[in-house]
N, C-alpha and C positions, 0 to 999 in steps of 0.2 A: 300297519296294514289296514285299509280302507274294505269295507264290507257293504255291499246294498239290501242284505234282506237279515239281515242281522248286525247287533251293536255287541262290542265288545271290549272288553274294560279288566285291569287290573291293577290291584290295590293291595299292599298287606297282605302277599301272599297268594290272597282269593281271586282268581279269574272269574268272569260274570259273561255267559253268550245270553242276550238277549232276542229273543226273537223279534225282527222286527217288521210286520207285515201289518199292524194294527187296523189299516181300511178294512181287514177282511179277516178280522179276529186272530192274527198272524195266521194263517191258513200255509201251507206248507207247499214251496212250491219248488223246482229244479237249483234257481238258484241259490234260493237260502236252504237248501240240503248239500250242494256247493261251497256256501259259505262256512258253514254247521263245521264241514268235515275239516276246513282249511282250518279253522278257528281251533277245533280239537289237536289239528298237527302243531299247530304255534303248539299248544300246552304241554304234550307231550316230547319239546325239545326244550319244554325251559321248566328245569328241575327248581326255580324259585316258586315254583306255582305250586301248592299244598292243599289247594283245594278249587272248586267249582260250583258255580251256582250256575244253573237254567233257569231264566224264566221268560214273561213275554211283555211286548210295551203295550200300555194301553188298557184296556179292560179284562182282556182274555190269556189268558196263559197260551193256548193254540187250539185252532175248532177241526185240524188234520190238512188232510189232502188238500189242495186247490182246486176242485173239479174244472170249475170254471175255465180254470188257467192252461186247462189240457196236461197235467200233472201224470195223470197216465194215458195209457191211446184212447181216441176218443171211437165209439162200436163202427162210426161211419167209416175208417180211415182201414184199408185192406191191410192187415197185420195178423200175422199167426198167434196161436194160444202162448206159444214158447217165448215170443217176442213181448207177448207181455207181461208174461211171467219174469222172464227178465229185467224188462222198461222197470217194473214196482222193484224187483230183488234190488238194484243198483240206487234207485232216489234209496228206499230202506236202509238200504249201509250202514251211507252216509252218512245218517243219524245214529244207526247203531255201530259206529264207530267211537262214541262216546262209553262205550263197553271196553275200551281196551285200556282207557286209564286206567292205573292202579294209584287213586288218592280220590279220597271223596268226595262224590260230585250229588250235587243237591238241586232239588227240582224246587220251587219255589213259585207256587200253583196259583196265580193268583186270580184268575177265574175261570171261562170256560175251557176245560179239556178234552174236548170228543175226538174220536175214533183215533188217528195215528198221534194227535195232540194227547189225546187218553195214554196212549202206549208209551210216550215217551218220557214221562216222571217213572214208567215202569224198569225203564234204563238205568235209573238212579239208585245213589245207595240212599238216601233220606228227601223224605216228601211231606214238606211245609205249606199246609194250604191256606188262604185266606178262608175265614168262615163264608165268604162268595163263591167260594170255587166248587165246578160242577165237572164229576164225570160222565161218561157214555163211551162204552165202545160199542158205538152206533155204525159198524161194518154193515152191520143184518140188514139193515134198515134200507141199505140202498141196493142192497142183491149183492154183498161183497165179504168173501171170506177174510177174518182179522188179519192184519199182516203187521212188521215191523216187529216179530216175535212178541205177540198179545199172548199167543193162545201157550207160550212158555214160563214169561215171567207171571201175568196174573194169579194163574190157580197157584204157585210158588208163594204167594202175598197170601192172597186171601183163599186159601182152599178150591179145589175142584165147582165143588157144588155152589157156592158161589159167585166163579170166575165165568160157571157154564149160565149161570142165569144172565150174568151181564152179558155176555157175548150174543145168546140167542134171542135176548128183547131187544137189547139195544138202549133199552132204560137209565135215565137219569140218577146220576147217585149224587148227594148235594154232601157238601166237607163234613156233618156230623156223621151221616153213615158211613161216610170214607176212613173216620178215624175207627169206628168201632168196629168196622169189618176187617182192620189192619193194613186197611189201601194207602194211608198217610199214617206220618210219625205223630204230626202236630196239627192243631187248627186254632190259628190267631186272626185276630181282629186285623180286618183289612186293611186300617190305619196303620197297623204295626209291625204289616208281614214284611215291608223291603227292612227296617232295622232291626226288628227280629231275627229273620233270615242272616241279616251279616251279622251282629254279634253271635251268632250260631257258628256261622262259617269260622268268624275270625277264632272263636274257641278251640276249633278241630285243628285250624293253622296254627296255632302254640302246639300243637302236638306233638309226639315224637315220630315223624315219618317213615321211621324203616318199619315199626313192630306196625303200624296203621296200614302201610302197605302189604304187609305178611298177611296183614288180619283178611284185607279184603281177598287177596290171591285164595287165601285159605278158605273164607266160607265159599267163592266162586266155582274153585276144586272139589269143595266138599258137596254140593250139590250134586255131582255124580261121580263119586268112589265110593271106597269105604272106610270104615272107622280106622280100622288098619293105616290104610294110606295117608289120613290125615292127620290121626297121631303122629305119623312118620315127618310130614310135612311140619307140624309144629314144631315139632321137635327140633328140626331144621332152623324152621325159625327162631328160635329161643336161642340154640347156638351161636346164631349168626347176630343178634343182638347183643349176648354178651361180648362179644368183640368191639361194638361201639363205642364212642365216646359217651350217647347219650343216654347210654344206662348205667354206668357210674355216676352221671349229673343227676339222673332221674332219683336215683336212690338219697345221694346225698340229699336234692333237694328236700326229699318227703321227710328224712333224719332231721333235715335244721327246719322244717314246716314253712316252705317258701316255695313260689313255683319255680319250676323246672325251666330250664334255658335251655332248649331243644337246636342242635344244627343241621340232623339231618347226616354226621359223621359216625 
């Protein structure tokens, strides 16, 4: 399947949507949130895929919205509040429909990421920046409340009092703050972030997909229940692992000290 505002590619497992709008620091626009979501239905009907990289072509990771492009209504055009609350709710989705995978998807940051481009490594389970990458959720900045669920995952990551000072300046965070505030996993040398990033991805893909699935359902769950229900919930999981093929393999594996041959049965 052919895509215009994004590239997409898989290899070994790893699926890779690229964003690709590079004239305009891939800047997010109707149809590559179109493509975004199409790309994410491919993966979620083909159970060979074990993992997922995001990142963007070019210099920038993504600098957000397309203002330019008329991405939401433009103040001139006669449109009610609810209409565009809506117009943003529906491009939004479609990005965060990258929330409903259950196998690890990786953001892979390799430079600028402001305001909806900011939010959307916040979708990810692991965030690999190049020592270039910069964020901002710079909403404030243009008279615009965070959208694309900012103002849920951020303080989640990095704490409230944190999350409130990015949100209200709008301020640049460059990849060293990002790692020590908790906003990324890793910061590599930007020579080395695309085979870094894949030998990362392809590690997770040797994995054993049912318990990595359980894992992520389960902290996602766990975020708002309680310890009760998620005990319950592992527990579940554990049961349903030992049923597998790939925890008899797992074990022997680590018995004769060799890696594990994972299928996913």
């Amino acid at each position: 399947m052919e895509f215009e505002k994004i590239l997409f590619e898989k290899e070994d497992r790893v699926a890779t949507i690229i964003l690709n709008n590079p004239e305009v620091r891939n800047s997010m626009t109707h149809k590559m949130a179109e493509d975004f979501s199409c790309a994410v239905d491919l993966i979620k009907s083909d159970r060979d895929v074990r993992v997922v990289v995001i990142t963007g072509a070019g210099k920038a990771f993504c600098s957000g919205a397309d203002l330019k492009a008329g991405t939401f209504p433009d103040e001139e055009v006669t449109i009610n509040l609810l209409d565009k609350k809506n117009s943003a709710k529906d491009f939004y989705k479609k990005f965060l429909s990258i929330r409903k995978l259950d196998i690890p998807v990786i953001a892979s940051v390799n430079g600028y990421a402001i305001g909806a481009g900011c939010c959307l490594p916040l979708l990810c389970d692991i965030r690999i920046a190049s020592e270039k990458a910069k964020f901002s959720m710079s909403f404030v900045k243009i008279g615009l409340n965070p959208g694309m669920a900012g103002t849920y995952f951020l303080p989640r990551l990095i704490g409230s009092s944190k999350a409130f000072e990015m949100m209200i300046t709008g301020d640049m965070v460059d990849a060293q703050e990002a790692y020590q505030i908790g906003l990324v996993n890793r910061v590599i040398s930007h020579d080395e972030l695309k085979d870094y990033t894949r030998k990362y991805a392809l590690k997770l893909a040797q994995g054993a997909p049912i318990p990595i699935r359980l894992i992520k359902n389960t902290l996602f769950s766990g975020a708002n229940t309680t310890v009760e229900s998620t005990i319950e919930y592992e527990s579940f999981g554990q049961s349903l692992c030992f049923e597998t093929k790939d925890f008899p393999e797992g074990v022997k594996a680590f018995l004769e000290k060799r890696a594990p041959n994972f299928t996913g049965e």
